[in-house]
C-alpha positions in Angstrom: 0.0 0.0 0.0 1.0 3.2 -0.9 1.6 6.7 1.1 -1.2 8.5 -1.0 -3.6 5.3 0.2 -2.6 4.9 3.9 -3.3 8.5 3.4 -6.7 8.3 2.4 -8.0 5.3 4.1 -6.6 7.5 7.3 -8.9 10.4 6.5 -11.7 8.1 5.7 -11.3 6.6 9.5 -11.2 9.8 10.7 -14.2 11.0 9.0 -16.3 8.0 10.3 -15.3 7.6 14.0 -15.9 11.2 14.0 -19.5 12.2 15.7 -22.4 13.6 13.7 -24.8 16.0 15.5 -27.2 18.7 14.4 -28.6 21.6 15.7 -32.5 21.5 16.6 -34.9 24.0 18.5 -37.1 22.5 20.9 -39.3 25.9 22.0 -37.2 28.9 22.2 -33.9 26.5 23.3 -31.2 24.9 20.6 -29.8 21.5 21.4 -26.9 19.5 20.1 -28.2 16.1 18.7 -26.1 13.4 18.4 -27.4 11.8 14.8 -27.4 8.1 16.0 -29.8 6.3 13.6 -33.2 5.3 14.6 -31.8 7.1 18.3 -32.5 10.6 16.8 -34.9 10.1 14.6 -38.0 11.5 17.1 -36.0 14.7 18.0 -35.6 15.5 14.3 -39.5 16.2 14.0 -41.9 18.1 15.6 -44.8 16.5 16.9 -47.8 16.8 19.7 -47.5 21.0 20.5 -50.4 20.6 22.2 -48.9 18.2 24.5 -45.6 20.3 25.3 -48.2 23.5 25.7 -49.8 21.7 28.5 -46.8 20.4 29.8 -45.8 24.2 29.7 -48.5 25.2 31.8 -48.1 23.0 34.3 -44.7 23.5 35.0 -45.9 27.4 35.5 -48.2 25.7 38.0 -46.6 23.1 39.9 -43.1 23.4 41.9 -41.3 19.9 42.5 -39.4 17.4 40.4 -40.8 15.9 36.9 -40.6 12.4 36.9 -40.6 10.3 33.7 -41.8 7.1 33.4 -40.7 5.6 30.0 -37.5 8.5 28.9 -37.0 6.9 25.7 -35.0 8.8 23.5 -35.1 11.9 25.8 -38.0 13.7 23.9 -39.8 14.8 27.0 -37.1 15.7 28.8 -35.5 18.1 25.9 -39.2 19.8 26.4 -39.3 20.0 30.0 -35.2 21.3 30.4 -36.3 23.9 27.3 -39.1 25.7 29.5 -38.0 25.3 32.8 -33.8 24.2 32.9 -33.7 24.5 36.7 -36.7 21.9 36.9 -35.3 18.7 38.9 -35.8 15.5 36.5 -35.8 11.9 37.2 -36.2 9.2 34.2 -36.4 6.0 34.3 -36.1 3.5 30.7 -35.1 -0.2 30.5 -33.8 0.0 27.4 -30.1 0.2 27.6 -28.9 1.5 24.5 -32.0 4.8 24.9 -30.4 5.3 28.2 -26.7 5.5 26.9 -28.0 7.8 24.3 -29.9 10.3 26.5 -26.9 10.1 28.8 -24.8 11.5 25.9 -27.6 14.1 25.3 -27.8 15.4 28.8 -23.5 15.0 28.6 -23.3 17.2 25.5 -26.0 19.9 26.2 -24.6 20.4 30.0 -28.0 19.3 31.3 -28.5 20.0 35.0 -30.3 17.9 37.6 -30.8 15.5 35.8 -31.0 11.7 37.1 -31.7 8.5 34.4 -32.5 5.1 36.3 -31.7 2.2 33.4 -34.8 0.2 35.3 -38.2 -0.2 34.5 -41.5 0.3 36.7 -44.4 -1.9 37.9 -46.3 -2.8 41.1 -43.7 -5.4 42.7 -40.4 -5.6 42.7 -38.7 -8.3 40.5 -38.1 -9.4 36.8 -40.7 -9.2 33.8 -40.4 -10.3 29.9 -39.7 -7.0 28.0 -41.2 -7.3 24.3 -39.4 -4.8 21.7 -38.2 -4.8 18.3 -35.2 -2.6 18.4 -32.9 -0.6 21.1 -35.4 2.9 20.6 -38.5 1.2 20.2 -41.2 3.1 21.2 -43.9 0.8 21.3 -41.7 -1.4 23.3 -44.3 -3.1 26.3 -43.9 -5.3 29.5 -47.8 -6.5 29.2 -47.9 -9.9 27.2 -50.5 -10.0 25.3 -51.2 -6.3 24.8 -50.4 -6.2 21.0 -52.1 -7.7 18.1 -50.1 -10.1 16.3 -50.1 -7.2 13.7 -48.1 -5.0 16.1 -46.6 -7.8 18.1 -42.9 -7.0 19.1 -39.8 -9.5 17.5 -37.9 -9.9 20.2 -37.8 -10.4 24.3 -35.3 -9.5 27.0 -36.0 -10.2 30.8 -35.5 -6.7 32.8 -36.0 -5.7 36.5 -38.9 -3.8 37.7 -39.1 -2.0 40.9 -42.1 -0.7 42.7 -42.4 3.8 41.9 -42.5 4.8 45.5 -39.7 2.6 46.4 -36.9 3.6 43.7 -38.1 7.2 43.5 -38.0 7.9 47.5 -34.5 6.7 47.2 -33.4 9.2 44.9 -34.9 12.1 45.9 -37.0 13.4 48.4 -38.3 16.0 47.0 -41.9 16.7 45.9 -43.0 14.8 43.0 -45.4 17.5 41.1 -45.6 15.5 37.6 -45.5 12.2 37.3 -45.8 11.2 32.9 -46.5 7.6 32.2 -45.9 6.4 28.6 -45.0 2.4 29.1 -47.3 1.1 26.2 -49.8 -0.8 28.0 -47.9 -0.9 31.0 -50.1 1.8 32.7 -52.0 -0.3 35.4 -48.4 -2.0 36.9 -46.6 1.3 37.2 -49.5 3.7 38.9 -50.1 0.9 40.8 -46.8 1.1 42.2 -47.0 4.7 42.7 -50.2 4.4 45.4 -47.7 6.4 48.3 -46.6 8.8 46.2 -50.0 9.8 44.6 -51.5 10.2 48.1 -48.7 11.7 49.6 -47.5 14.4 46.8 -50.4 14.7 44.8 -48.9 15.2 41.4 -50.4 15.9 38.3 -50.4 12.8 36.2 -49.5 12.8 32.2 -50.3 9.3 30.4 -50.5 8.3 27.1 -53.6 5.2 27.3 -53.5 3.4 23.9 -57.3 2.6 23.6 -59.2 -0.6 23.0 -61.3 -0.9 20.1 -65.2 -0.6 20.9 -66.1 -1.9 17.8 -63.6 -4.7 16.6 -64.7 -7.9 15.1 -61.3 -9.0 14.0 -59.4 -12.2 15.1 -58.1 -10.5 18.4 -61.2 -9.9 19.8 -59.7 -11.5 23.2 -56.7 -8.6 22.6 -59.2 -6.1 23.2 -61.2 -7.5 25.5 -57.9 -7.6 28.1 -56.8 -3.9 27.3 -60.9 -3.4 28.0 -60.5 -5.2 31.4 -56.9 -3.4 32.4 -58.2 -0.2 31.2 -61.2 -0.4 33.1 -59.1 -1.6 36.1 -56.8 1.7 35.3 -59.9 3.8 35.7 -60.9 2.3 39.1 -57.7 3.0 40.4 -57.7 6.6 39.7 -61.4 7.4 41.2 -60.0 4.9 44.4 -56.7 7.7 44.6 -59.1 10.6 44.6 -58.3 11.4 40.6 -60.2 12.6 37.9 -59.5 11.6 34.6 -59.4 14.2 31.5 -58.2 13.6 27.7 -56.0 16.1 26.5 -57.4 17.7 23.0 -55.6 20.4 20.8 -56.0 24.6 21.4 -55.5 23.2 25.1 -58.7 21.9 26.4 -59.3 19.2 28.0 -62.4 16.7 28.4 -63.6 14.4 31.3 -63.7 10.7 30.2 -65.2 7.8 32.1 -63.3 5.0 29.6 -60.7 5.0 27.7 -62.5 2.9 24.5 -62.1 3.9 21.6 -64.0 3.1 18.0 -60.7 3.9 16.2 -57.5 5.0 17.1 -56.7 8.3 16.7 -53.1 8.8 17.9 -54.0 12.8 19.0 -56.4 11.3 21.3 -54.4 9.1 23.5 -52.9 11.8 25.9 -54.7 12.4 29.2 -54.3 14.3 32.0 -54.9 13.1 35.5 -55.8 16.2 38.1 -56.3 15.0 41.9 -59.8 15.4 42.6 -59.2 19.0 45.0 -57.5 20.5 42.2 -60.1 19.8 39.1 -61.8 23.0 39.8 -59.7 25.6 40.0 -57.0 23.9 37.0 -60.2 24.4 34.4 -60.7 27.6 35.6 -57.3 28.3 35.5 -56.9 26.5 31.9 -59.9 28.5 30.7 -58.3 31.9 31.3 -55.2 30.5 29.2 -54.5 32.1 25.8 -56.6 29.4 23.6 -53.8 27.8 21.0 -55.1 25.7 17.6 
């Protein structure tokens, strides 16, 4: 081999062990994102405003930490740390190779107070079958059974799962003011495990419920008839921890629901917000007087 090719193959080496990251605005901030394949894809698009805009007023509202349930890639968290960079934040994400990469995130954008547990959440402590088709997948789930064989996931990993109030109360003992579920089915398990810390801090809940069909007549019918029974099981546990439950709908308004079926999925109407019961009076009020947003 030549100079003039040692030469070259050099500069090529160099040019792909070298890092690639872009520049994205999340709300009025500017983050560095490492470009890591399907790792960055969600923080390369914009997506739910209405979400963040509630999120936004609630961190106006509520002082305390934000605690994640389900980080993924760290799209939530680039939100939260872009209207309120002070705000303590604790994550938590079983997926190894999503918490390396929101590590590096945090690492390169000199996040502050920010904690991310590699564990996942559920009532007990102890070991469940994590269902997933690659490291960033965000329909990931702990619940077997909860996807169609249309959407089931390719492959399993066992994973430890530890009960909310016990992990969280070890790492801070601060006020929890939000608590944000998105587990993909995995709802029930991990606000069942929160039962001290709901009566005790009386955050606002933010979960994504994925909805069973009211009207299916397919060959799953039994699919939807268990998300039916755990999602009426979800409700019951909200009304016996003094919550109401409302869904979260664009120009920031919210509706009461008393189930969370569906007669098709719309993906805009899966975000709810969970007030304590106290508190449902004067948040509308308060949400009413808010500059209406399409």
């Amino acid at each position: 081999m030549g100079l003039f090719d040692s030469a070259i193959i050099k500069v090529q080496d160099t040019f792909s062990a070298a890092p690639l990251n872009r520049r994205v605005a999340v709300g009025d901030t500017i983050y560095t994102i490492p470009l890591r394949g399907e790792l960055s894809k969600e923080h390369l698009a914009s997506y739910e405003e209405y979400f963040e805009r509630m999120i936004g007023f609630i961190l106006r509202r509520r002082a305390g930490t934000f605690a994640d349930v389900g980080v993924n890639v760290g799209q939530i968290l680039l939100k939260v740390k872009s209207m309120d960079p002070s705000r303590p934040y604790i994550g938590f994400e079983p997926s190894l190779a999503c918490v390396a990469y929101v590590d590096e995130v945090i690492r390169i954008n000199a996040l502050s107070d920010c904690t991310i547990v590699p564990l996942a959440l559920s009532d007990r402590r102890g070991t469940m079958t994590f269902h997933y088709s690659t490291g960033a997948d965000p329909q990931a789930t702990m619940i077997d059974g909860f996807w169609t064989a249309q959407n089931a996931r390719k492959l399993e990993k066992t994973i430890f799962v530890e009960r909310g109030d016990d992990v969280v109360r070890s790492i801070t003992a601060d006020r929890i003011a939000i608590l944000k579920v998105d587990v993909e089915g995995g709802e029930l398990e991990v606000l069942s495990g929160f039962t001290g810390i709901l009566q005790e801090d009386r955050p606002i809940v933010l979960v994504e419920v994925l909805p069973y069909l009211t009207n299916y007549s397919g060959p799953e019918t039994e699919t939807m008839a268990f998300r039916e029974r755990r999602c009426r099981t979800l409700m019951e546990t909200f009304a016996a921890s003094g919550y109401t439950p409302f869904r979260i709908l664009p120009g920031m308004t919210i509706e009461p629901v008393d189930h969370f079926g569906a007669e098709r999925f719309v993906a805009e109407m899966t975000n709810y917000i969970i007030l304590p019961d106290e508190e449902v009076e004067t948040f509308r009020a308060s949400l009413t007087q808010a500059e209406p947003v399409a």
